[in-house]
Biopython code that builds the backbone (N, CA, C, O; Angstrom):
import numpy as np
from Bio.PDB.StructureBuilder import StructureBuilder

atoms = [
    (1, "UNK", "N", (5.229, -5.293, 11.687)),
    (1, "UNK", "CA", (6.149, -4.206, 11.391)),
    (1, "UNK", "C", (5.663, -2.905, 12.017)),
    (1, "UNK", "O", (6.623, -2.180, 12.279)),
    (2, "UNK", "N", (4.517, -2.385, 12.336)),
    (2, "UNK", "CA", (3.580, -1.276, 12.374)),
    (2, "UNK", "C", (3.878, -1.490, 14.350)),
    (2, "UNK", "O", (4.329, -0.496, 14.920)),
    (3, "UNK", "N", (3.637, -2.584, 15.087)),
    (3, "UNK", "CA", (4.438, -2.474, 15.945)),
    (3, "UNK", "C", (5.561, -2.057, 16.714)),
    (3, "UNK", "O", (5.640, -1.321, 17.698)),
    (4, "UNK", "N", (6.652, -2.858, 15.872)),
    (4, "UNK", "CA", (7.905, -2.708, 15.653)),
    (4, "UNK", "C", (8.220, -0.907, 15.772)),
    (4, "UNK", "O", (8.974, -0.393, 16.598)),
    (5, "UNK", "N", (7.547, -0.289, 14.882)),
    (5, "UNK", "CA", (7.615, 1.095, 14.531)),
    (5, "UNK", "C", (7.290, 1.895, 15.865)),
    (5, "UNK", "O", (7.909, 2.854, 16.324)),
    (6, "UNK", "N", (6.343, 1.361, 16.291)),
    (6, "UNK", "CA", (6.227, 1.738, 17.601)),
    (6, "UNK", "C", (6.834, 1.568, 18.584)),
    (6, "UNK", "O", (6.786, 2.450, 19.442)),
    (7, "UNK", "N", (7.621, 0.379, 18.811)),
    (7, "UNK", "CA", (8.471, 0.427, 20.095)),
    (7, "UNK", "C", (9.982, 0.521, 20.092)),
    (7, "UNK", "O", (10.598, 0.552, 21.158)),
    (8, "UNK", "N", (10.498, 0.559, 19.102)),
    (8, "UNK", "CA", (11.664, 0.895, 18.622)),
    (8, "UNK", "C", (12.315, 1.966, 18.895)),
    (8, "UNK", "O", (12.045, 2.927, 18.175)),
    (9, "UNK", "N", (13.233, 2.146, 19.854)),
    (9, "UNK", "CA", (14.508, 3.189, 20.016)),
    (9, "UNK", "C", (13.416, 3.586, 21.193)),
    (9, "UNK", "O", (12.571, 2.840, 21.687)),
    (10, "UNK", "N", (13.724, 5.233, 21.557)),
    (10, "UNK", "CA", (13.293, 5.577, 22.677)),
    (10, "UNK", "C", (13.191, 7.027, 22.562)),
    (10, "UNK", "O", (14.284, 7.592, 22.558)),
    (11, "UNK", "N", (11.917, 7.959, 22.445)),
    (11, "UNK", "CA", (12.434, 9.300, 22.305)),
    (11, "UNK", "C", (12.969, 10.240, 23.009)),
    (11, "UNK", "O", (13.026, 11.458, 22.840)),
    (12, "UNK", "N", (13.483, 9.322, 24.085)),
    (12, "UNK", "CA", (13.640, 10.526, 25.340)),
    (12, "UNK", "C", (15.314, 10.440, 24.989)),
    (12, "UNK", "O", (16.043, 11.186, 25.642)),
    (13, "UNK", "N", (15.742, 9.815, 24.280)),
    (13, "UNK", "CA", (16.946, 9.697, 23.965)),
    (13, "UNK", "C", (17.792, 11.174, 24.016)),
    (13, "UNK", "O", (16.947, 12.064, 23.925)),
    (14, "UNK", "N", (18.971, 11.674, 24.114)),
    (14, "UNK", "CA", (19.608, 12.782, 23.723)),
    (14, "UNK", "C", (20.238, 12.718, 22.340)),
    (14, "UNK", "O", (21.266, 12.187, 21.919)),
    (15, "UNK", "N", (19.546, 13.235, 21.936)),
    (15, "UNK", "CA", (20.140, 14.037, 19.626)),
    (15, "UNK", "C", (19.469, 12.656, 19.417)),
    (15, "UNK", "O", (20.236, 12.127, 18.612)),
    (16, "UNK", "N", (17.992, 11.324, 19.804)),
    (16, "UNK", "CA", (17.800, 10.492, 18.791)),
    (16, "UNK", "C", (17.201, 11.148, 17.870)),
    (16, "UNK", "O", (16.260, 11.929, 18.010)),
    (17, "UNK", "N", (17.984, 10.699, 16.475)),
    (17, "UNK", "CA", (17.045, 10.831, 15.553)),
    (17, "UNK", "C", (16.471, 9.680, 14.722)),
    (17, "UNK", "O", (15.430, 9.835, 14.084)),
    (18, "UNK", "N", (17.194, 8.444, 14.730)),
    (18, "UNK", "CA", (17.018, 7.314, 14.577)),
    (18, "UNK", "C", (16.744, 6.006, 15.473)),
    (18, "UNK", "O", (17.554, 5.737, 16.359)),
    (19, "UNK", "N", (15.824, 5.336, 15.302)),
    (19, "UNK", "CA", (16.569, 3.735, 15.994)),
    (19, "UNK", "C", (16.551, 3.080, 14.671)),
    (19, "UNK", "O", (16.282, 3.430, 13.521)),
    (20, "UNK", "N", (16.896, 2.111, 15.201)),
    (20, "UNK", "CA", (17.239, 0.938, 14.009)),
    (20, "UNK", "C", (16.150, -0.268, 13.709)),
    (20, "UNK", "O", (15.951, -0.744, 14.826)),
    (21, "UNK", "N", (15.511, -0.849, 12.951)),
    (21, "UNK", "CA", (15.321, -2.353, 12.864)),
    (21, "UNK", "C", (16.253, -3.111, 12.915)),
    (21, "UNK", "O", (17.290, -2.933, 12.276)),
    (22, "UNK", "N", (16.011, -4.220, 13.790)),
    (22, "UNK", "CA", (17.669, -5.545, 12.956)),
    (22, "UNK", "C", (17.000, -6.304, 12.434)),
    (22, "UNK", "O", (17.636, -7.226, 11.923)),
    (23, "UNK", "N", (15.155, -6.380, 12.231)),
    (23, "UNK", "CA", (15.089, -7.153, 11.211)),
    (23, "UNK", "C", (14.792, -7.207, 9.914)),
    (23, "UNK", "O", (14.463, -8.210, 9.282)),
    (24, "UNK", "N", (14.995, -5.367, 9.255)),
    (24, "UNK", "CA", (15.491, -5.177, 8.345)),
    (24, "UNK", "C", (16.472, -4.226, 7.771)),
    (24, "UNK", "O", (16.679, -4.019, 6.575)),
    (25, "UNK", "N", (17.160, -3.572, 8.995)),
    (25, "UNK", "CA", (18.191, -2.817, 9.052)),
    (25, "UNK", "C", (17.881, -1.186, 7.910)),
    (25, "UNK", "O", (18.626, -0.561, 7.155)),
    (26, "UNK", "N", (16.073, -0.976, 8.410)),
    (26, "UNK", "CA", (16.074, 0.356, 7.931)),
    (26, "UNK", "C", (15.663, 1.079, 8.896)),
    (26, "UNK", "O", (14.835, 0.555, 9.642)),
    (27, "UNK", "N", (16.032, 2.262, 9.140)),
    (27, "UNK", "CA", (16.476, 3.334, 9.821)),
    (27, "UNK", "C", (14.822, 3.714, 10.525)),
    (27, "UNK", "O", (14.073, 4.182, 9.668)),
    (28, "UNK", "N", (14.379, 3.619, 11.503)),
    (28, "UNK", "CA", (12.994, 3.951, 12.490)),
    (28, "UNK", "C", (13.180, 5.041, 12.719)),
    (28, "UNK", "O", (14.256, 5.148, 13.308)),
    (29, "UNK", "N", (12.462, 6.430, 12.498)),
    (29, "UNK", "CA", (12.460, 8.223, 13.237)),
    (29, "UNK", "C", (12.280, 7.094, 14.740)),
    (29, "UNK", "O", (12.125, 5.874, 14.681)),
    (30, "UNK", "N", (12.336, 7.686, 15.630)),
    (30, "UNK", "CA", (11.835, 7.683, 17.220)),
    (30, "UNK", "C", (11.046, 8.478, 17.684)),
    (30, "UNK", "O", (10.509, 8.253, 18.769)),
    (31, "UNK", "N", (10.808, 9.521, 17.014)),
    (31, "UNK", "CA", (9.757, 10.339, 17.917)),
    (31, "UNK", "C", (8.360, 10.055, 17.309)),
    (31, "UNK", "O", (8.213, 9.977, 16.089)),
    (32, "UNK", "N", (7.379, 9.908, 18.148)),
    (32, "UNK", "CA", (5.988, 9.346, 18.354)),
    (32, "UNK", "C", (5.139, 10.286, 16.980)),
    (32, "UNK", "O", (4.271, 9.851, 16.223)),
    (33, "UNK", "N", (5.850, 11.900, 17.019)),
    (33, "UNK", "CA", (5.546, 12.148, 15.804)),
    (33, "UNK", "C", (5.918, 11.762, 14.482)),
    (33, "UNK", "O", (5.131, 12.066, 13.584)),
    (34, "UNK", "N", (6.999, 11.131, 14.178)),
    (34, "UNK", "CA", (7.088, 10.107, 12.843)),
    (34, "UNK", "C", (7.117, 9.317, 12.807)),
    (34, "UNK", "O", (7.251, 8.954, 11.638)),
    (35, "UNK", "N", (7.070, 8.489, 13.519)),
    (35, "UNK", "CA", (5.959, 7.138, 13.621)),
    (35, "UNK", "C", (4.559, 7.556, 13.387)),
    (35, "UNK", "O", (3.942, 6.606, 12.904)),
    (36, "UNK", "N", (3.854, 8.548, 13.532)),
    (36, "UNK", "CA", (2.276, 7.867, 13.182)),
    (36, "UNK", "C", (2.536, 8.298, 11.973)),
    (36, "UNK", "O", (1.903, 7.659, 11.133)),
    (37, "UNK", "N", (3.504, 9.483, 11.343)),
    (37, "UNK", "CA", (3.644, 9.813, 9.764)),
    (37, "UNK", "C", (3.915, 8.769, 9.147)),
    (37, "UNK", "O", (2.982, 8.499, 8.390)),
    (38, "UNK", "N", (5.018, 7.782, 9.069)),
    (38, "UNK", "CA", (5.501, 6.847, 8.696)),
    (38, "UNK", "C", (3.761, 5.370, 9.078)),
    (38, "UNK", "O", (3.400, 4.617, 8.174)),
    (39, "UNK", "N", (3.283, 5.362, 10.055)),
    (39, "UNK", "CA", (2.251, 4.681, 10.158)),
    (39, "UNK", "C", (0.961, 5.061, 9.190)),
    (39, "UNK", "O", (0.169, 4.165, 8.899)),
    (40, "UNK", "N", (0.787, 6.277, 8.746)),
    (40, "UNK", "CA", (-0.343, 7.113, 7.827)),
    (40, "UNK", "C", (0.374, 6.585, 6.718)),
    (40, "UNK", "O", (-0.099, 5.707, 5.996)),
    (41, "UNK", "N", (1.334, 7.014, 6.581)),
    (41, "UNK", "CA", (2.167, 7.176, 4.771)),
    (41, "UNK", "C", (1.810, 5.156, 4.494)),
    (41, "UNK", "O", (1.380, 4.750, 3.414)),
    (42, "UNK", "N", (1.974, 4.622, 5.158)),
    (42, "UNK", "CA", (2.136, 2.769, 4.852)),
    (42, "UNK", "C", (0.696, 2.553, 4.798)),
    (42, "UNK", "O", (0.191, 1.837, 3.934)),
    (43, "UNK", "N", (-0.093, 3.251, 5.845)),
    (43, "UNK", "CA", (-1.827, 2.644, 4.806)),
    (43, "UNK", "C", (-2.214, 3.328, 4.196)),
    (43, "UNK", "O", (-3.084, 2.838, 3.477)),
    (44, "UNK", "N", (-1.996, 4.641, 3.994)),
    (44, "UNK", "CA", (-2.305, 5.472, 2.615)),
    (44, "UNK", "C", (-1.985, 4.447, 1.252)),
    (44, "UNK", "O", (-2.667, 4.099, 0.288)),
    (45, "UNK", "N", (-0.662, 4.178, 1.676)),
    (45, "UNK", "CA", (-0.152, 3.366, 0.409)),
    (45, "UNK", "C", (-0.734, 2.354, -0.092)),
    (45, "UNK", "O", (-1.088, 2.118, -1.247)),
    (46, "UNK", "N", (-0.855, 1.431, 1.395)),
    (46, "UNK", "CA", (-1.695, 0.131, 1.326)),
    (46, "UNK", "C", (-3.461, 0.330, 0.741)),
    (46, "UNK", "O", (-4.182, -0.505, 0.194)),
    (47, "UNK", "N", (-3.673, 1.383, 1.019)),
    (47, "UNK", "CA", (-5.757, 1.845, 0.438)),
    (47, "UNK", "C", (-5.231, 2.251, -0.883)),
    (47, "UNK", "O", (-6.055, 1.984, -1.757)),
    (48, "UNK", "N", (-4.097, 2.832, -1.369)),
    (48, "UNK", "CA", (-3.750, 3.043, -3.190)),
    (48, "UNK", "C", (-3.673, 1.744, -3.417)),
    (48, "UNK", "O", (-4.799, 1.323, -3.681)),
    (49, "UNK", "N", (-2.613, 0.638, -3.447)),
    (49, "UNK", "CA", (-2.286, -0.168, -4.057)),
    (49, "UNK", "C", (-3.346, -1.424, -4.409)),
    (49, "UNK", "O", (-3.401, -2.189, -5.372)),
    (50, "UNK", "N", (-4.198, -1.286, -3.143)),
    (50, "UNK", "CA", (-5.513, -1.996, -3.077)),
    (50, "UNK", "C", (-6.675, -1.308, -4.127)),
    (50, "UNK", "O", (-7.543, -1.945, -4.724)),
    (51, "UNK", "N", (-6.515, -0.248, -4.170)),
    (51, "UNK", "CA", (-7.972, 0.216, -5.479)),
    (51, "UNK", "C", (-7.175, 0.241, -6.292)),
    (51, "UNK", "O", (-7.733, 0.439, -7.372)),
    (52, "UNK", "N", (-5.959, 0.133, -6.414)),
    (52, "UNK", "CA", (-5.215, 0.038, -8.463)),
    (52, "UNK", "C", (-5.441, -1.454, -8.004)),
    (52, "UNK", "O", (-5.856, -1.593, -9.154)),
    (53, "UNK", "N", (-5.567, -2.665, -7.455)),
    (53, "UNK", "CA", (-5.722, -3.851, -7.676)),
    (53, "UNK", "C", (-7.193, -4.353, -8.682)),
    (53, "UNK", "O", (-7.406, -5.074, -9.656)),
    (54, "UNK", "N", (-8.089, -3.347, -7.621)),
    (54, "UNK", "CA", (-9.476, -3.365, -7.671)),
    (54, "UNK", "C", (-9.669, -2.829, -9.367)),
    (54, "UNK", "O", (-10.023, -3.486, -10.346)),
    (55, "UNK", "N", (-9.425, -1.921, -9.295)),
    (55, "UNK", "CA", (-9.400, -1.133, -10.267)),
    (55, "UNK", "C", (-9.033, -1.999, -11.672)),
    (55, "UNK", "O", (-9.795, -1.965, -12.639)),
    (56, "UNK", "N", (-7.959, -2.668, -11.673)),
    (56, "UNK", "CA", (-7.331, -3.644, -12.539)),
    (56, "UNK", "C", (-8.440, -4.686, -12.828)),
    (56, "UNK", "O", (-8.798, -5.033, -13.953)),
    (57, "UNK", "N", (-8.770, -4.988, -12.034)),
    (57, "UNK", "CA", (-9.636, -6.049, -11.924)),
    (57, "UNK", "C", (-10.766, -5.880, -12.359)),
    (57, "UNK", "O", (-11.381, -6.892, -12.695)),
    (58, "UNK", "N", (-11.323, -4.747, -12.479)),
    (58, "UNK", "CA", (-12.682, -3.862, -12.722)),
    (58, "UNK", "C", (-12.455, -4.047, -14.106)),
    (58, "UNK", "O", (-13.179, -4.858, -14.683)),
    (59, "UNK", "N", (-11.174, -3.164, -15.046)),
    (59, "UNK", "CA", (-11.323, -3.129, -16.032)),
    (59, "UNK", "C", (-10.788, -4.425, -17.346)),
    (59, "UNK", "O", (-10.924, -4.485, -18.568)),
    (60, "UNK", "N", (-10.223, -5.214, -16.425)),
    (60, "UNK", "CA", (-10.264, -6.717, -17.082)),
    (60, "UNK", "C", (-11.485, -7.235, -17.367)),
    (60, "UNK", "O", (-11.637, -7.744, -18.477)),
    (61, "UNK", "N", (-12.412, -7.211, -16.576)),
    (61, "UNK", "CA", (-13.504, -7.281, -16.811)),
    (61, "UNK", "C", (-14.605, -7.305, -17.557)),
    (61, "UNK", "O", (-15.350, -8.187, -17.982)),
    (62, "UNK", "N", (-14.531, -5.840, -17.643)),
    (62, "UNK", "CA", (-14.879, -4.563, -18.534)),
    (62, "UNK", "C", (-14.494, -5.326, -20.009)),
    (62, "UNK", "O", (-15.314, -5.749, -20.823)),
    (63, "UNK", "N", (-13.177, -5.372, -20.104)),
    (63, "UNK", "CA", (-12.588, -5.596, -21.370)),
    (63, "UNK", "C", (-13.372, -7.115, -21.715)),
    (63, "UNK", "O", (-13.946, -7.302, -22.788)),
    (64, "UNK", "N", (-13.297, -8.117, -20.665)),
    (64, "UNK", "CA", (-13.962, -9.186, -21.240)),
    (64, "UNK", "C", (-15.276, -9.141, -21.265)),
    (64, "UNK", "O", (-15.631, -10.018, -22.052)),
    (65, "UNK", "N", (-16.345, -8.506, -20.759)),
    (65, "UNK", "CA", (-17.571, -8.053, -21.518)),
    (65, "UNK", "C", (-18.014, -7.802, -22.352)),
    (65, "UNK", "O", (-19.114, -7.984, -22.873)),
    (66, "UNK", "N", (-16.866, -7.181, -22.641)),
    (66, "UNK", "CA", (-16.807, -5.887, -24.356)),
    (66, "UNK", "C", (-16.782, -6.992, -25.159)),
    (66, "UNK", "O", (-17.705, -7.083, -25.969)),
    (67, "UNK", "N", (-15.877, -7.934, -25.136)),
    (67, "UNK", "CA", (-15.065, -9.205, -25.984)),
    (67, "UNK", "C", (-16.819, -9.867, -26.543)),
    (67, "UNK", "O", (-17.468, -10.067, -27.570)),
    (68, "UNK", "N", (-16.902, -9.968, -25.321)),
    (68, "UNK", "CA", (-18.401, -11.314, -25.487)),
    (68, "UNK", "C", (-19.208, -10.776, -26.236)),
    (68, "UNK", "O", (-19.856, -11.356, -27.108)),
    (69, "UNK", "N", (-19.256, -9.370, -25.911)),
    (69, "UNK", "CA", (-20.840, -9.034, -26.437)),
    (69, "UNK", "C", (-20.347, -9.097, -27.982)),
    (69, "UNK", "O", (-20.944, -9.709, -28.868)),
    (70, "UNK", "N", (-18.970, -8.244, -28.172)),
    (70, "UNK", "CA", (-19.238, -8.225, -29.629)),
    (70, "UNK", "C", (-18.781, -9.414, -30.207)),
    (70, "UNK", "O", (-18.778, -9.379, -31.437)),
    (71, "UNK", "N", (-18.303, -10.700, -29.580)),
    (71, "UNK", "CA", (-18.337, -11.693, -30.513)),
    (71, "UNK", "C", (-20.140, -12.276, -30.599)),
    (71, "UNK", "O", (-20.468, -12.968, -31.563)),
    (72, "UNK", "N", (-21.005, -11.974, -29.698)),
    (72, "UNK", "CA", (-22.390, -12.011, -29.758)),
    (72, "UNK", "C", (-23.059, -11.387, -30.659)),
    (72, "UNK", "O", (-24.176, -11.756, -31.022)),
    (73, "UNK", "N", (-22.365, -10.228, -31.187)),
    (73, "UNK", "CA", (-23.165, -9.221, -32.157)),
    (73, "UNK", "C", (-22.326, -9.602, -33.720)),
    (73, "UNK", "O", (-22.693, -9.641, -34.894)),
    (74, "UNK", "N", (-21.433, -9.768, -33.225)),
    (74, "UNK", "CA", (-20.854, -10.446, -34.396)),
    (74, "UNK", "C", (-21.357, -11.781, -35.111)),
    (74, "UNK", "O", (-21.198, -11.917, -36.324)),
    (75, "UNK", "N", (-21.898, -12.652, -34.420)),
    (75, "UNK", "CA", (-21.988, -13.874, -34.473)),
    (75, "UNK", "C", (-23.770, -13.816, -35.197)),
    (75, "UNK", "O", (-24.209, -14.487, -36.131)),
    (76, "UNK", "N", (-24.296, -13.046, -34.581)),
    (76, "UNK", "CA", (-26.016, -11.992, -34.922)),
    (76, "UNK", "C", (-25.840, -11.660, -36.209)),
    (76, "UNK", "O", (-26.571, -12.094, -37.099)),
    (77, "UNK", "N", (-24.919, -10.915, -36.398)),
    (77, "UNK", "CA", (-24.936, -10.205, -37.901)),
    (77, "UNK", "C", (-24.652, -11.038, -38.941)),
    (77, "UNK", "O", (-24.626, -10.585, -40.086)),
    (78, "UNK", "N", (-24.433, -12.201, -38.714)),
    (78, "UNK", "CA", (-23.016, -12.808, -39.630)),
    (78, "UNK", "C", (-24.197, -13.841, -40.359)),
    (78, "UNK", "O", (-23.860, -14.651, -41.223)),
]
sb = StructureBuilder()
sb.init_structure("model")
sb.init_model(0)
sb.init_chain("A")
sb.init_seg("    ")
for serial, (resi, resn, name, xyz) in enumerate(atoms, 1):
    if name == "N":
        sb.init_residue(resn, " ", resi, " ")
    sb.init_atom(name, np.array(xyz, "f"), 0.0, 1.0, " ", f" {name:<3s}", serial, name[0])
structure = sb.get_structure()
């Protein structure tokens, strides 16, 4: 897709402000300056969605640690 973004439409065009995808029929800027915006904004997104994964994962974790120990301290006291 990050390709695609790149070779899509043409900026030397007269008034482009769009090209098109047809293989998902959403609207491409053409000029080389919003493409790398549109290229920044998609791995910005992609490095968020990846540490809220991480992140998720961290504190599942977390939570099942917590679980063990105190059924361990529980199990100690009892």
């Amino acid at each position: 897709m990050f390709l695609k973004l790149l070779t899509m439409g043409s900026p030397y065009q007269k008034n482009c402000t769009f090209g098109h995808n047809l293989d998902t029929k959403y609207p491409i800027p053409c000029t080389i300056r919003d493409r790398i915006f549109i290229l920044l904004f998609y791995i910005v997104y992609n490095w968020i969605s990846m540490l809220r994964s991480i992140v998720t994962v961290l504190l599942t974790l977390l939570l099942s640690l917590f679980l063990i120990l105190t059924l361990i301290v529980g199990y100690a006291l009892s």
